[in-house]
N, C-alpha and C positions, 0 to 999 in steps of 0.2 A: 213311279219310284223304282229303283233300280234297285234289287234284291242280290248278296254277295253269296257267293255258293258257301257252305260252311266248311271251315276246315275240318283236317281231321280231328282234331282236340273236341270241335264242338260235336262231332257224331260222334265221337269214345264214349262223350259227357253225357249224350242223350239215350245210349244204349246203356251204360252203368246204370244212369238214374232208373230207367224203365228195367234192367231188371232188381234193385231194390226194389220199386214199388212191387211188382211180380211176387218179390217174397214176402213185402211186408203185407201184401192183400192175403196171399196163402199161411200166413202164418197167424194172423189175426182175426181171420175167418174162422176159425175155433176156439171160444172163450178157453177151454182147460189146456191147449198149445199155449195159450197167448201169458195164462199162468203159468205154467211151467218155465217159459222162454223167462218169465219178468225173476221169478224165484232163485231159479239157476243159474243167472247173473249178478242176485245181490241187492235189485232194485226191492224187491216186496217180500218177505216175511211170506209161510207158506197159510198163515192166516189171514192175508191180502193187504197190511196194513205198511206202510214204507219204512225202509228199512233207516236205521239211525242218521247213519249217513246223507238222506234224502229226504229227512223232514227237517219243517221250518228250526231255526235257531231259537 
């Protein structure tokens, strides 16, 4: 089977993605970051519970 060298778009895509994960591992690797991060955006309430916007209807 003959294997197509990747363009560039697909190295861009694979460097991007690897370094999100990069940050999402260092960022979630510490529960009180990983609050912080969810709080400060809106997603969770700083009592952990979702914020209005993002619980069920």
């Amino acid at each position: 089977m003959k294997v197509f060298p990747k363009t560039r778009s697909e190295k861009e895509t694979e460097r991007q993605l690897k370094v999100l994960q990069e940050t999402a591992d260092r960022l979630f690797s510490d529960p009180v970051k990983t609050k912080e991060f969810f709080v400060s955006r809106g997603y969770i309430t700083q009592s952990g519970n979702l914020t209005a916007r993002y619980r069920l209807r």
